[in-house]
N, C-alpha and C positions, 0 to 999 in steps of 0.2 A: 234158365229159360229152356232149358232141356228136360227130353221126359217124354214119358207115354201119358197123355191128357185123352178123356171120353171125349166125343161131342157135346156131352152136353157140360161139361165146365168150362166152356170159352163164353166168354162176352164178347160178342160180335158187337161193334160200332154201327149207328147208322151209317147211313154215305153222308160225307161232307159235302156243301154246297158252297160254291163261291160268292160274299157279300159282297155288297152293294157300296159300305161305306155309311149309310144315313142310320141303319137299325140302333132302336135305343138299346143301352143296356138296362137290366131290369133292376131293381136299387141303388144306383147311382146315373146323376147327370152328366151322361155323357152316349156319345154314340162311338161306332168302330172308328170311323173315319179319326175321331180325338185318341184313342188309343193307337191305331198307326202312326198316325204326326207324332205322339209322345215315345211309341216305340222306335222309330225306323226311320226318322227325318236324317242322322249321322251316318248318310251312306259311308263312310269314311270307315266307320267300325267294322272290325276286323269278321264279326257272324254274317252283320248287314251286310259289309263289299261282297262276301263268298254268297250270300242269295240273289244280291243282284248279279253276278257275276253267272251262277246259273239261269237268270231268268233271260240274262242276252244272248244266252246260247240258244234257249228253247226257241225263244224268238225267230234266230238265226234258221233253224233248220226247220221251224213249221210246226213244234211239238204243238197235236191239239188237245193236251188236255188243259182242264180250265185252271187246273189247281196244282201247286207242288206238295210232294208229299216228303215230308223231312225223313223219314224213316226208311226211306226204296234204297235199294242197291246200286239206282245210278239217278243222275240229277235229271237228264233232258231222252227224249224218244223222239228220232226222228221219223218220218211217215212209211218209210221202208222197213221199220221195228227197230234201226241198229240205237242201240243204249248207249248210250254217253255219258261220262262221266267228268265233271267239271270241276278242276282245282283252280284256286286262288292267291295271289301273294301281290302287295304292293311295297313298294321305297318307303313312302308317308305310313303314316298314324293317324288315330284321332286324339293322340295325347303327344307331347311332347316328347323330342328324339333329340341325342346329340350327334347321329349318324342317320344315314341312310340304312334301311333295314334288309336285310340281307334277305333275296326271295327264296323261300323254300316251299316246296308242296309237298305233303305229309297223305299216308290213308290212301297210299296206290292199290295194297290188296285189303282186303277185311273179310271177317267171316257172314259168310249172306245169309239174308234174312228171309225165312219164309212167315210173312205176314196170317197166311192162311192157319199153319199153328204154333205159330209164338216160337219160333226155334229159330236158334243160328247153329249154322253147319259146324263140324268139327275141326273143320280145315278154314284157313285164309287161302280168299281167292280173291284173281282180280275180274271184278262184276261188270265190266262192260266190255263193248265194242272198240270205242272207242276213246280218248281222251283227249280234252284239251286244257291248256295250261292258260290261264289268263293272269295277265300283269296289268295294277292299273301301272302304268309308267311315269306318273307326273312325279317329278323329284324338288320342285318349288313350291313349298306349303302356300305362298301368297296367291297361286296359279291354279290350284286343285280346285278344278271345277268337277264335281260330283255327278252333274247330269252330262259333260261332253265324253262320248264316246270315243272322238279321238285322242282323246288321253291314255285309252287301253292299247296292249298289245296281244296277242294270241296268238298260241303255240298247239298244233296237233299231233298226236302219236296214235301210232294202232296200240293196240289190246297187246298182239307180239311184243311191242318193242317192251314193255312195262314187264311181260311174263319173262322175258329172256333178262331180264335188269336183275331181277330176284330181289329189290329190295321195297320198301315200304315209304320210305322218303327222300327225294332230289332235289337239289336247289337245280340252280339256272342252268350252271355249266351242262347235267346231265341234258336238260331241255332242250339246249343247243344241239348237242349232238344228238339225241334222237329223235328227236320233233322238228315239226314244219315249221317254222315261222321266223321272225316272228310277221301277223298277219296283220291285215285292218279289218276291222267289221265283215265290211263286203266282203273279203274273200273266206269268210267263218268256213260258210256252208258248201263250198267246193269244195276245203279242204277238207271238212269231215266227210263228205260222200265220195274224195279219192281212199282218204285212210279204210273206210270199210272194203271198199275194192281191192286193198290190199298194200300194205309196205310201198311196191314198183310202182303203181299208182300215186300212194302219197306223195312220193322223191319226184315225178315227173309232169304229173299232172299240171295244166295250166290252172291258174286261179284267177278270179274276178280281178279288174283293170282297181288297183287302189285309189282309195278317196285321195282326195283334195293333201288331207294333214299326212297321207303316209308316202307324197311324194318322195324317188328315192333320194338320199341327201350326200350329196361327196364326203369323204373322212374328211379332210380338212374342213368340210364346211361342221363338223359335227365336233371335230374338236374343237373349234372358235366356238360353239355355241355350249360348248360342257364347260368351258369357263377356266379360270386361271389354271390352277391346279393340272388339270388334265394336259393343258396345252404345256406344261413345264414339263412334266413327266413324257410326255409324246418328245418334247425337244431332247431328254436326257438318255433318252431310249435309245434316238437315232445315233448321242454322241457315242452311246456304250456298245452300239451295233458297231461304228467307226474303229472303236480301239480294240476292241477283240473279233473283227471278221464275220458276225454275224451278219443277216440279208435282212432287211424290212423289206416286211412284205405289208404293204397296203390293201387291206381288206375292204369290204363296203360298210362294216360294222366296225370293226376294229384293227390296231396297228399291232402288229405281232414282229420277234424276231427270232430268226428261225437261223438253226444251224443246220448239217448237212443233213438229220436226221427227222429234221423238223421242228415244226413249233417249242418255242424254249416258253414264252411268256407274252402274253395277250393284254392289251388294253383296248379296255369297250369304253368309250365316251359317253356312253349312253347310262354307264353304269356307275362311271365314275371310278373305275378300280380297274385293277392290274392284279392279272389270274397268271399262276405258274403253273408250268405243265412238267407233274410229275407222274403221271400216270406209265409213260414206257418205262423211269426206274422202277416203279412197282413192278409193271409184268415180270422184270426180271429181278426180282429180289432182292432190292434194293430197300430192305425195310430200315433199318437201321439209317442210311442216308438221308430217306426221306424224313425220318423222324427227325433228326435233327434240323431240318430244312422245317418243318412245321413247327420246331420250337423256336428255329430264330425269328419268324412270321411271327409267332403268336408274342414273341417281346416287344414288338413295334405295332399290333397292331389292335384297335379299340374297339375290335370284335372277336367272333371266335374265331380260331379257326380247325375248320370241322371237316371241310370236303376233300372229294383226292384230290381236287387241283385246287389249290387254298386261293384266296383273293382277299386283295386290301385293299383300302381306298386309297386312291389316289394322292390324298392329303397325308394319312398316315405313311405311304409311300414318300413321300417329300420331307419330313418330319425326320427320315432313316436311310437319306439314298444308300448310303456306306453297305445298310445293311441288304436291302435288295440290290446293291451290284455284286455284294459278297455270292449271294442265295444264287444270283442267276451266273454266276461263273461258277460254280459248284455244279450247277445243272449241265451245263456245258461240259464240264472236266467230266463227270460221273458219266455222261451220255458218250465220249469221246472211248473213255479206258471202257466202254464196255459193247463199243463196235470193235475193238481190237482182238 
């Protein structure tokens, strides 16, 4: 797609127009409207959630144009020009899981496209303003309702946070730490017009008063409502904080214990899984350590495990406690001899 092209061997496109839905098609019986119901009723599907997914941001922030264009460099334009860019990840499917699916968002940088002559840049960049991360969050296949909005969650980051990351794709844990959120609806569009103001803007800025469904919820009310599993592992945590001196510390998302150095290992209710935080023995060169700490994870656990602070579900956690008390006194001991 590179190259020196004349003007005159480009095929320039009409302009697209937005349909109606009624127009016939011309050799078979049928109109747009039968071909959308046939294409795109499966909001659930993995292409279809990522379009709706950008078309409630557009929403959100006022984007006026009439059409999305699949091929631009960012999803949503907000009325002040900042670009936005929309990733997607949910728990569900539209096919059958023996787990919950693990959220990643992929395609932070790319190389952009100039529409004008058929070219993509030499370099990857990252094309927008802005970012937001959208989770649908429903983890009860019988409960996934496709049209209620408060089923999502929403995450924003500047443009900064993505450039200084250097990488191409982050599951949840990175989202955590450098994004807002997570959000409800209403406060989409605050948060994306703090993020273009800047990072200190994002972290401080007040946001729209949350709906109804994103009233906030006590940890224990949220571990009673994540269900057996979570609430075992939440009680075996506190016992194994008990016998080696660690502190629970009671988050409003999740219950962590933390030794004097900080966070050793995290449980989100929300997610159903128990995240180890090995990211300080990395800083300090603890490659070997931690590999071994990711291979004892990956024998107990029915997914992969890929990120720097690995996570298992809660059940596979239950399935192994031996081995996750093993992993998190190892964490402890390695973080200990190396304040020393």
């Amino acid at each position: 797609m590179t190259g020196q092209a004349s003007e005159e061997s480009f095929l320039t496109p009409s302009p697209a127009l937005p349909l109606r839905g009624d127009e016939q098609f011309t050799g078979v019986d049928a109109t747009v409207i039968d071909f959308w119901r046939w294409a795109f009723s499966d909001l659930r599907d993995n292409t279809t959630r990522g379009i709706l997914a950008e078309f409630l941001v557009s929403k959100a922030v006022g984007d006026a144009r009439e059409m999305r264009i699949g091929w631009g460099n960012f999803d949503a334009l907000a009325p002040d020009g900042s670009k936005i860019e929309v990733k997607c990840s949910a728990f569900l499917q539209s096919w059958t899981l023996q787990r919950l699916s693990e959220l990643r968002f992929g395609r932070l940088r790319a190389r952009e496209f100039d529409a004008d002559r058929n070219e993509l840049s030499a370099d990857v960049r990252v094309r927008a303003d802005v970012f937001v991360f959208a989770v649908q969050a429903q983890q009860d296949p019988a409960s996934y309702d496709m049209l209620d909005i408060g089923h999502w969650e929403f995450w924003v980051a500047s443009a900064d946070a993505v450039r200084e990351s250097t990488v191409r794709t982050v599951g949840i844990g990175w989202v955590r730490q450098h994004a807002r959120g997570p959000l409800a609806y209403s406060q989409l569009a605050d948060a994306i017009h703090a993020a273009v103001a800047g990072p200190d803007q994002l972290q401080s800025a007040p946001v729209g008063t949350p709906t109804t469904s994103r009233t906030k919820v006590p940890l224990d009310q949220r571990l009673q409502q994540a269900g057996p599993d979570v609430l075992a592992c939440a009680q075996r945590l506190r016992e194994l904080a008990a016998e080696t001196g660690l502190t629970v510390v009671a988050a409003a998302a999740s219950l962590k214990l933390h030794d004097t150095h900080g966070a050793v290992v995290r449980l989100y209710p929300g997610y159903q899984s128990i995240e180890f935080v090995l990211v300080p023995l990395i800083q300090v060169g603890h490659a070997s350590q931690t590999a071994e700490i990711r291979r004892r994870l990956s024998h107990i656990s029915s997914g992969p495990i890929t990120r720097k602070e690995p996570s298992i579900s809660c059940r596979d956690a239950l399935a192994a406690w031996d081995v996750v008390t093993e992993v998190i006194r190892i964490i402890v001991a390695h973080r200990a001899r190396n304040s020393r």
